[in-house]
C-alpha positions in Angstrom: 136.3 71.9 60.7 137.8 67.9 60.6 136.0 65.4 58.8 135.4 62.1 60.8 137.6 59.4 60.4 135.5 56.9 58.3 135.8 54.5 60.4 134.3 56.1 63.4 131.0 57.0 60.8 131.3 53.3 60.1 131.0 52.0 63.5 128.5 54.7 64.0 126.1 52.9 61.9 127.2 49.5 63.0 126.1 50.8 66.3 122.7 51.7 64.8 122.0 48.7 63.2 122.9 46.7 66.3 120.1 48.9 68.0 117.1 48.5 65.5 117.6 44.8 63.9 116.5 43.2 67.5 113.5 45.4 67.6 112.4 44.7 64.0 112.4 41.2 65.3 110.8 42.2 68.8 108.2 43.7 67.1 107.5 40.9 64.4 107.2 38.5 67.2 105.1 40.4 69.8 102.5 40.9 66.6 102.7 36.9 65.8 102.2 36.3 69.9 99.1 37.3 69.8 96.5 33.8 70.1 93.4 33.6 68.2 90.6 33.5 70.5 88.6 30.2 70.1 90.6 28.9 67.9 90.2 25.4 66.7 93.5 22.8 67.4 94.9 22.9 63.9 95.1 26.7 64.5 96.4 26.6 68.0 99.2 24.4 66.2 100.1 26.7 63.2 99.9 29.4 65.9 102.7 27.8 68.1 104.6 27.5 65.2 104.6 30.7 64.2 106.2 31.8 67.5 108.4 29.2 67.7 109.9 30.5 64.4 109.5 34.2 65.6 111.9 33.3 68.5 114.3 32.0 66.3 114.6 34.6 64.5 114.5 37.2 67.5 117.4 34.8 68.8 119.3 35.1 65.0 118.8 39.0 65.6 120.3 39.0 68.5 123.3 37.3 67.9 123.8 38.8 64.8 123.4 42.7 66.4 125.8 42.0 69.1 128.7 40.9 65.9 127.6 44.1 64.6 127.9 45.9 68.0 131.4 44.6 68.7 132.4 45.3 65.0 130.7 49.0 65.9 132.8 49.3 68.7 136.1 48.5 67.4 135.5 50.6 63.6 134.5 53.8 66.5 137.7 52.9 68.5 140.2 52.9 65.8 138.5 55.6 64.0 139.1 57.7 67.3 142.7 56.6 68.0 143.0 57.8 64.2 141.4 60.8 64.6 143.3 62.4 67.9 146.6 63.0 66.9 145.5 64.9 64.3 143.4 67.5 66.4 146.5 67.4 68.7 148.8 68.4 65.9 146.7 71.7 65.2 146.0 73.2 68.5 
């Protein structure tokens, strides 16, 4: 049995991280969306800055998992093309 080309394990958990870092942040800000019921203005105001910030961040996520998916993407690609000939070599 082959080991995997460390690069295509690599971009495998690029891939991942790409996947869960925008719903860490999905999460955080559909918790923070939530209004307080009543609330008075100074509240209303703290509240609308606290989702104003969540966005941000969701927005940060976002562009930082799709660096991480393209990065992911090209480590699995090269790690493939690496990893072919070898398997062709042995049949």
């Amino acid at each position: 049995m082959s080991r995997p080309h460390p690069a295509l394990v690599v971009g495998i958990l690029l891939l991942i991280a790409a996947c869960v870092l925008p719903g860490i942040r999905f999460a955080d800000l559909a918790g923070t969306s939530l209004p307080h019921q009543d609330a008075p203005p100074h509240l209303v105001e703290q509240h609308a800055a606290d989702v104003a910030a969540a966005e941000h961040r969701l927005l940060v996520a976002v562009a930082v998992a799709a660096v991480l998916a393209v990065l992911g993407v090209t480590a699995v690609a090269h790690g493939w093309r690496q990893r072919r000939p070898a398997e062709r070599g042995r049949r």
